[in-house]
NUZA-55898 format. One record per residue (C-alpha): residue in three letters; z negated, x negated, y. Coordinates in steps of 0.5 Angstrom, whole numbers, padded with zeros to 4 digits, always signed. Each point is the difference from the previous one (the first is absolute). Layout:
// NUZA-55898
ALAZXY;...
***
This chain:
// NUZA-55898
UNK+0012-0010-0066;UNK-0001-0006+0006;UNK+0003+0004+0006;UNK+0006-0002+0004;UNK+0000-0001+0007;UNK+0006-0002+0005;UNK+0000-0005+0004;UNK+0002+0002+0007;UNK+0005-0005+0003;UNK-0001-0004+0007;UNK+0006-0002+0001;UNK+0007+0005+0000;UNK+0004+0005+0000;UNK-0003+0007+0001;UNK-0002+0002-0007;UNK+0001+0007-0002;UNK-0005+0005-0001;UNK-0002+0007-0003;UNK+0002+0005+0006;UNK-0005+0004+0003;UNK+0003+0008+0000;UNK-0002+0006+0005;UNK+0004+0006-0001;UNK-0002+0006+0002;UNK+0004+0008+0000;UNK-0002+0006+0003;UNK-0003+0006-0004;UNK-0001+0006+0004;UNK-0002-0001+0006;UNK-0004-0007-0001;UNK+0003-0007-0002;UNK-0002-0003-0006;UNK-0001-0006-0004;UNK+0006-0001-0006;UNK-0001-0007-0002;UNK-0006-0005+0004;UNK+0001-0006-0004;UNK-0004-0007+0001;UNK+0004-0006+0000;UNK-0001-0008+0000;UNK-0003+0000+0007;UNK-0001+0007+0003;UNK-0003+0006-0003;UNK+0001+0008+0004;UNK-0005+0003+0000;UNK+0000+0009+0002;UNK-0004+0003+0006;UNK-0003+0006+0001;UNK+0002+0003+0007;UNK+0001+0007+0004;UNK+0008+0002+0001;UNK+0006+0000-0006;UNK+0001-0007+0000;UNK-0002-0005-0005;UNK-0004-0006+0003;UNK+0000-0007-0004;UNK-0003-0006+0001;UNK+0002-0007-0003;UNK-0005-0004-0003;UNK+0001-0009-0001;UNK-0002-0001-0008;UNK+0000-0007+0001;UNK+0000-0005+0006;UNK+0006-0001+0002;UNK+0006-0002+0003;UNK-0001-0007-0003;UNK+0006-0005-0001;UNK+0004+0004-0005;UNK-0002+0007+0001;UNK+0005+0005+0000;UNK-0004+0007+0002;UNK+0005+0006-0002;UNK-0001+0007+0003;UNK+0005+0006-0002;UNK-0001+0006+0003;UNK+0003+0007-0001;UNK+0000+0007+0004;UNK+0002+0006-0002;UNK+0004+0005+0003;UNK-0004+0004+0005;UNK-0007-0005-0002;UNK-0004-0004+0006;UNK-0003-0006-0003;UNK-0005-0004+0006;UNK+0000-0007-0004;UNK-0005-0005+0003;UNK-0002-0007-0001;UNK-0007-0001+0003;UNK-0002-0007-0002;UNK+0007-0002+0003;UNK+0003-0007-0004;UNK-0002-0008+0001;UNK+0005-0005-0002;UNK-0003-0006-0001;UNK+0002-0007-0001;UNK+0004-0001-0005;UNK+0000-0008+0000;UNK+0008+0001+0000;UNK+0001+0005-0004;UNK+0003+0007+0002;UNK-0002+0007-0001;UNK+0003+0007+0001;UNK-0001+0007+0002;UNK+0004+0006-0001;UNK+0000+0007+0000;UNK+0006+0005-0001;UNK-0001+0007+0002;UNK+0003+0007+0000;UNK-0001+0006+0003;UNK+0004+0006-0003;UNK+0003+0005+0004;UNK-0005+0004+0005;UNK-0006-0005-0002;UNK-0005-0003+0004;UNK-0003-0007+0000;UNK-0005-0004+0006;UNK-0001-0007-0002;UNK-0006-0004+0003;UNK-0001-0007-0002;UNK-0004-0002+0005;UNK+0000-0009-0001;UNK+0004-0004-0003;UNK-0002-0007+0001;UNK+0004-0006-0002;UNK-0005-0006+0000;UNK+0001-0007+0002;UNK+0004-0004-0006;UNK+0003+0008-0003;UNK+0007+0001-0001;UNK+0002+0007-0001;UNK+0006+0003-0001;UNK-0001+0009+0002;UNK+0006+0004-0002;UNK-0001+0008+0001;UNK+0005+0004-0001;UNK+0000+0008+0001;UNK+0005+0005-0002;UNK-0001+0007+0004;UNK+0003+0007-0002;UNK+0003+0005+0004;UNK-0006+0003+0003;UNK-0004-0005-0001;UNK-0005-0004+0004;UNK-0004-0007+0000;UNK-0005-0001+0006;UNK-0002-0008-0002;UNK-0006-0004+0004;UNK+0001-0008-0002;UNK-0004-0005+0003;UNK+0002-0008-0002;UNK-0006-0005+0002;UNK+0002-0008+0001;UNK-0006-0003-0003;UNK-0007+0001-0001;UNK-0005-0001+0007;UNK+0002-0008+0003;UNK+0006+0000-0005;UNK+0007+0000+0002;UNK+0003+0004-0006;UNK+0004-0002-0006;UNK+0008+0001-0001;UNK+0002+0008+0000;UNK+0006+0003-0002;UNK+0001+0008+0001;UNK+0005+0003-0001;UNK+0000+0008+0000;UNK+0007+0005-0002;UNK-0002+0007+0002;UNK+0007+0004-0003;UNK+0000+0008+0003;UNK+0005+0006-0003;UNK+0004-0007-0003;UNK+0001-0004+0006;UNK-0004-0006+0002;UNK-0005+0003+0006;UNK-0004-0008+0000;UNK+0002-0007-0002;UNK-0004-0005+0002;UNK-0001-0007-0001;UNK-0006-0003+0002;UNK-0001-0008-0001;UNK-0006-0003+0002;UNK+0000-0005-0004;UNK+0000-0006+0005;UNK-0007-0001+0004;UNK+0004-0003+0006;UNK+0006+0005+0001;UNK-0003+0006-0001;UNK-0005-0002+0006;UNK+0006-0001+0004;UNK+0000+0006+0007;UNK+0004+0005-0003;UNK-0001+0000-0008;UNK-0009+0001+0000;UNK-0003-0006+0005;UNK-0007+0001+0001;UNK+0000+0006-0005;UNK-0004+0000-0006;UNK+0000+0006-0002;UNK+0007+0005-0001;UNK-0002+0007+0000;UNK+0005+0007-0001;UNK+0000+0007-0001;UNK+0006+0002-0003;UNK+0003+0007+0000;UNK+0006+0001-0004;UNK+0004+0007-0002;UNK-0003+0003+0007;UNK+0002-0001+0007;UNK-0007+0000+0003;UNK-0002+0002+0006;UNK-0006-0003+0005;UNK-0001-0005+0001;UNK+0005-0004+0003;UNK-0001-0008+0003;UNK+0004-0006+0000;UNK-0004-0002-0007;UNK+0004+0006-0003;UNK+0006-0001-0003;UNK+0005+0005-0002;UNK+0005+0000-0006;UNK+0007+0002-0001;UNK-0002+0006-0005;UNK-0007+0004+0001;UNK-0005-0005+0000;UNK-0004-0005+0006;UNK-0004-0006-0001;UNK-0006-0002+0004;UNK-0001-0007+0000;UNK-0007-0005+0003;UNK-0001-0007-0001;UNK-0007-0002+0003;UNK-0004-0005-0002;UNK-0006+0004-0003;UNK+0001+0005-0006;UNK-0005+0006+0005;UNK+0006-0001+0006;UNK+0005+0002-0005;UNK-0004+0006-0002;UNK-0002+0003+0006;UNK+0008+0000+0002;UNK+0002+0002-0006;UNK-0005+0007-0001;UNK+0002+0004+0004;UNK+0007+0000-0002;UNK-0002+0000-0007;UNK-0004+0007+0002;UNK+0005+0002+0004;UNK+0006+0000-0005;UNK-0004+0002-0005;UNK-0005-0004-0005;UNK-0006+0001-0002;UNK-0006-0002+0003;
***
């Protein structure tokens, strides 16, 4: 029998794709994998280490994003589970030629679960047009501590259009809504959007109020949580600012 292969399209709308699944419970007093289920674009991947959370690396199954793609990532904690999820490749949009891509994640941390999130690049090259949504829903007692990095362009590059948006909702009340449109090359370098700035970079802890430190980057919400925020022109400025407040509010090393 001939094998049959679809085309991937160049020109678009986002077309749909397989999900990936991270979902994790706690079982007595370590968490464990319920179901890690590879999708179109990524595949998670479980990893030993000390203390009773379950660490999971996310893994790219095929280059991407692409015009297009439509990465899909669905996470679940359970009661009492902690999950340390990261991405250690990071993400490269590439020149889509017209054409669109997105990328999506919904998460849900049960009551009492725990889950650090650390994506240390995701980059939008020239000629890219990414649509990011993420949409977390926290339970009482629940706790999300996230470290995104945007990057606009490959080195020399200006970066493609970038759209981001992000809903964090706590015990059933909106805790961050963001919109982030950076879709136009020439306002976005306007003074007070990004100007020089290549690179977005942030730590967020939501469902806690977090102790030190404290600085004019950091920028706390209505509900527990605080954000802390750095725009540079260089990945490695990002990271030496953003650090130690990732360590001092709990992430990983």
């Amino acid at each position: 029998m001939a094998a049959v292969t679809a085309e991937r399209p160049v020109r678009g709308e986002p077309v749909p794709s397989v999900p990936t699944v991270v979902s994790v419970a706690r079982s007595g007093d370590r968490t464990r994998p319920v179901a890690l289920r590879t999708g179109t674009f990524l595949a998670p991947c479980a990893m030993r280490r000390p203390g009773t959370a379950q660490r999971v690396a996310l893994t790219g199954v095929r280059a991407s994003l692409c015009a297009g793609d439509e990465v899909d990532l669905r996470v679940d904690v359970g009661p009492g589970a902690e999950l340390e999820l990261s991405d250690p490749n990071g993400t490269l949009a590439y020149n889509a030629r017209g054409g669109r891509a997105a990328w999506c994640a919904r998460v849900t941390v049960a009551e009492g679960g725990r889950m650090t999130w650390y994506e240390p690049s995701f980059v939008v090259s020239s000629g890219a047009d990414v649509l990011r949504e993420i949409d977390v829903v926290l339970a009482p007692g629940a706790e999300l501590l996230w470290w995104e990095t945007l990057v606009l362009g490959r080195a020399g590059e200006q970066g493609g259009a970038l759209r981001s948006r992000t809903r964090v909702e706590h015990e059933g009340a909106e805790l961050l809504v963001e919109d982030l449109d950076l879709r136009d090359v020439g306002e976005r370098e306007l003074p007070g959007i990004i100007g020089p700035a290549r690179v977005l970079g942030q730590v967020g802890l939501f469902g806690r109020v977090p102790g030190l430190p404290v600085g004019a980057d950091r920028l706390d919400l209505a509900g527990p949580g605080a954000l802390w925020r750095s725009a540079a022109r260089r990945t490695y400025r990002a990271d030496a600012e953003l650090a130690p407040v990732w360590q001092a509010w709990g992430g990983h090393g």
